[in-house]
C-alpha positions in Angstrom: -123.7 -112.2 217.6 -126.5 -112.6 220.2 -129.0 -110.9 218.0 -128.5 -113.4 215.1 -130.0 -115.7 217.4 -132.5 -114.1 219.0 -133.6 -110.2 218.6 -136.6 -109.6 221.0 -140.6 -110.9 222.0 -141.9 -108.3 219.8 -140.0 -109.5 216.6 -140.8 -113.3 217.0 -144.3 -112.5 217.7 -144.5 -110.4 214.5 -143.1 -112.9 212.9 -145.3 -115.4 214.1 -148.3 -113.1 213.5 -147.1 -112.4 209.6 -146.9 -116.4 209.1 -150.2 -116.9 210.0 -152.0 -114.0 208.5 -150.0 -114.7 204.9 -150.5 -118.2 205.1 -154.1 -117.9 204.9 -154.3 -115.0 202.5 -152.1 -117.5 200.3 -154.6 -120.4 201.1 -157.2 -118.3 199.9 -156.3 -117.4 196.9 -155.1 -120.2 195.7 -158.2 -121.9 196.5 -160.0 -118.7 194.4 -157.1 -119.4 191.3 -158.2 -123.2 191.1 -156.3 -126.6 190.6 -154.0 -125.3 187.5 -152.4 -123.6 190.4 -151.8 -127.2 192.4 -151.2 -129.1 188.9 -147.9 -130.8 188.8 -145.5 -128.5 187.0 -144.3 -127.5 183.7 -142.1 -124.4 183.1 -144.8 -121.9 183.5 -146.1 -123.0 186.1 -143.1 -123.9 188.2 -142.3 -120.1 187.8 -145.0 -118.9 189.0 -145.1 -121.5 192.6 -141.5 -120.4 193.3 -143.0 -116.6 192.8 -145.4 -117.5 195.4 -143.3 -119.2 197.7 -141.0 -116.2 197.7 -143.1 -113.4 198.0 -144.6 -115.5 200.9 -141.1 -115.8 202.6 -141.2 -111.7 202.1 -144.7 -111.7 203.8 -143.5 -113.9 206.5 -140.2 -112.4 207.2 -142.5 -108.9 206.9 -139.8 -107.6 204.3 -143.4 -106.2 202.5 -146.5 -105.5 204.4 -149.0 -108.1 204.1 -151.2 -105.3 202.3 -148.1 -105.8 199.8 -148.0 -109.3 199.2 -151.6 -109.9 199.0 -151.4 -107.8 196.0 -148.2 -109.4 195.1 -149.9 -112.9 195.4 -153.2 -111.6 193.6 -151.1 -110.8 190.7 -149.3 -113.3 190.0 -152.4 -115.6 190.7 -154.3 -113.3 187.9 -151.0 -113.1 185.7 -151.3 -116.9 185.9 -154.8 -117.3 185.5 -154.8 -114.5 182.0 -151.6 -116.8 180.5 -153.7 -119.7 180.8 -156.4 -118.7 179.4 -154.7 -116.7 177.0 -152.8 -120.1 175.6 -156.0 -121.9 175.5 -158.0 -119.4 173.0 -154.2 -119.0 171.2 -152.4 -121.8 170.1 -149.3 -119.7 169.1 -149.1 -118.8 172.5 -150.2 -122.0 174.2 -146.9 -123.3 172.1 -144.8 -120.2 173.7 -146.2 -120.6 177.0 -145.9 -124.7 177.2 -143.9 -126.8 175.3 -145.5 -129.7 173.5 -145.4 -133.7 174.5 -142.5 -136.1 172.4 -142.5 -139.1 171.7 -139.0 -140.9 172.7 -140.1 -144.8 172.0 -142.5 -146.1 169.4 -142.6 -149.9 168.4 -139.8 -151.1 169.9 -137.5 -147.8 168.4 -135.6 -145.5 170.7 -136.1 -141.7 169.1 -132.3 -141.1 169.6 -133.0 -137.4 168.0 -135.6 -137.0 170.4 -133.8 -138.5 173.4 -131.6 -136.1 172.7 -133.7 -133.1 172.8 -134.7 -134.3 175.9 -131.5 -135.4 177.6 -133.1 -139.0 178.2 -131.2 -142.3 178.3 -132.5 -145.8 177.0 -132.0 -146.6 180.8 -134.8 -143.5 182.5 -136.9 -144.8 179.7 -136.5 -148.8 180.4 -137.2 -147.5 184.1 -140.1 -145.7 183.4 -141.6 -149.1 181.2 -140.7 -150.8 184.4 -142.8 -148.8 186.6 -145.8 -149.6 184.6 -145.1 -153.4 185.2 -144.0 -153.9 181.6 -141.4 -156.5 181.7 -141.1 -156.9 177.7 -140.7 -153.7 175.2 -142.5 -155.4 172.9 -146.3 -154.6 175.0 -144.7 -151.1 174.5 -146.5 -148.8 171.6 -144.6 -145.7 173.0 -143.2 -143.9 175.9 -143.9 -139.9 175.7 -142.5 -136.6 177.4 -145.2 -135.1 179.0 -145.2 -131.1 179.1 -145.0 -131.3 182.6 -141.4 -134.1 182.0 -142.9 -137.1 183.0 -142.7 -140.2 181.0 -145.7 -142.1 180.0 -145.9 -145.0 178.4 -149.1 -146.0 176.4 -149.3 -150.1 176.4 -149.8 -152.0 172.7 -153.4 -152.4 172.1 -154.2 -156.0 171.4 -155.0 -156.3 167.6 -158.3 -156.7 166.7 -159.1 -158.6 163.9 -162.6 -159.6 162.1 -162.6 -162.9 163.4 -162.1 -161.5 166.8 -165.0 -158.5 166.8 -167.2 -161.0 165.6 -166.4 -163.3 168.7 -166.9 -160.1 171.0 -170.2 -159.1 168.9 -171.4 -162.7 169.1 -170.7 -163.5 172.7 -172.7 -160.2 174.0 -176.1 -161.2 172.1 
């Protein structure tokens, strides 16, 4: 029992010395990877961060040397970095690898079928109108999934007529 709270010197300060040494060798190369790394998530990328985080516990908790998980991390990282740039110069696979953004609300319609795809109520989506200080559907033009799930909402445009541009036109001279 006394060993499931503490073991010995030597194993906390190996411990203590793994944390620190794959902490920066993570640091690193996620600096090296770039921002898609730090981007807020969709699937694919979700999957590789909790990759990361756990073959950083396994670091830590020196269930791999850290020779081992910098290799680990450095794959995945390069795995990650091919995908993407596989799915940009592909658009099959950009489609496999992310999904694509749906509409849920346009002109004052909820896209029930869509909704439903999504497992979205009318009430996330009035929320998510709210948050964007929209107090009337009707300044709505559409609320969108994003491939990362967040909602955005894109605001009506005012309508421009001719009389209108030629106001705009005519004020600037």
């Amino acid at each position: 029992m006394k060993e499931l709270i503490f073991k010995n010197w030597e194993s906390i300060w190996h411990i203590a010395f793994c944390s620190v040494l794959a902490y920066l060798v993570l640091f690193v190369f996620i600096r090296i990877s770039g921002k898609r790394t730090l981007a807020k998530l969709t699937a694919f990328d979700f999957v590789v961060t909790v990759t990361l985080g756990s073959t950083l516990s396994s670091m830590i908790l020196a269930k791999v040397t850290l020779a081992e998980g910098a290799v680990a991390l450095v794959l995945i990282i390069a795995l990650q970095y091919l995908l993407a740039w596989s799915a940009m110069k592909s658009k099959t696979l950009e489609k496999v690898i992310n999904s694509t953004p749906t509409m849920v609300f346009y002109r004052g319609q909820f896209l029930e079928e869509a909704m439903q795809k999504e497992v979205l109520t009318k009430e996330e989506i009035y929320a998510e109108i709210r948050k964007y200080r929209m107090l009337d559907v009707d300044q709505v033009e559409a609320v969108v999934m994003e491939l990362n799930g967040e909602l955005t909402v894109i605001k009506k445009a005012p309508q421009v007529t001719r009389s209108s541009l030629k106001d705009v036109l005519t004020s600037a001279s």
